[in-house]
C-alpha positions in Angstrom: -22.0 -49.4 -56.9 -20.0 -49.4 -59.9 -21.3 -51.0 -63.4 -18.8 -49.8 -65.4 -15.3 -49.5 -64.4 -14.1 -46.7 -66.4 -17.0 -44.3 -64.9 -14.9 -45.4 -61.8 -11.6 -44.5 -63.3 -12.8 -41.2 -64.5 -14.1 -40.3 -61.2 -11.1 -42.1 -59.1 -8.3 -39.6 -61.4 -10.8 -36.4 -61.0 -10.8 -37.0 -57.5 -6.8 -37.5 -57.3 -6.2 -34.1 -59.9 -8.5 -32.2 -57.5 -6.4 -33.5 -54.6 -3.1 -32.6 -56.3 -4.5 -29.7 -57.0 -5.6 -28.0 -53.8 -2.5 -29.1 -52.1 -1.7 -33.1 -51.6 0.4 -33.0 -54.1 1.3 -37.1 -53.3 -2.0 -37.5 -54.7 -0.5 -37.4 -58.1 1.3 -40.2 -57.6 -2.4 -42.0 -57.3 -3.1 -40.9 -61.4 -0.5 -43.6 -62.8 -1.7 -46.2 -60.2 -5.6 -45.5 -61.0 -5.0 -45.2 -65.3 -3.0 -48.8 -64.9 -5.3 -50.5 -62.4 -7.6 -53.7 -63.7 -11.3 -53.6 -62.3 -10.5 -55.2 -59.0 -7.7 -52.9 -58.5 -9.7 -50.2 -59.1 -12.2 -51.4 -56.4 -9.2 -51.4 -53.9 -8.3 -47.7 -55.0 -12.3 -46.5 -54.4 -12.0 -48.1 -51.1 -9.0 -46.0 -49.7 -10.7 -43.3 -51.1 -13.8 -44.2 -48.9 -15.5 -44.6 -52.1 -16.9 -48.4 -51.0 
């Protein structure tokens, strides 16, 4: 679904600033996990996000 991964990241940290945003504020804890995160952690992190 994903050729490059940090199209993935950019959209995986808008996603969790939108969330913190309008009220989940735990998703802001997501932001340091998703800007550290290799490829295939990144994949796991889409997935709980219902992105895969």
């Amino acid at each position: 679904m994903y050729n490059d991964t940090e199209s993935l990241r950019r959209e995986l940290m808008d996603e969790a600033y939108a969330g913190a945003f309008s009220g989940l504020g735990a998703m802001i804890l997501d932001v340091d996990e998703i800007r550290n995160a290799d490829a295939e952690e990144l994949e796991e992190i889409a997935r709980r996000y219902g992105k895969k």
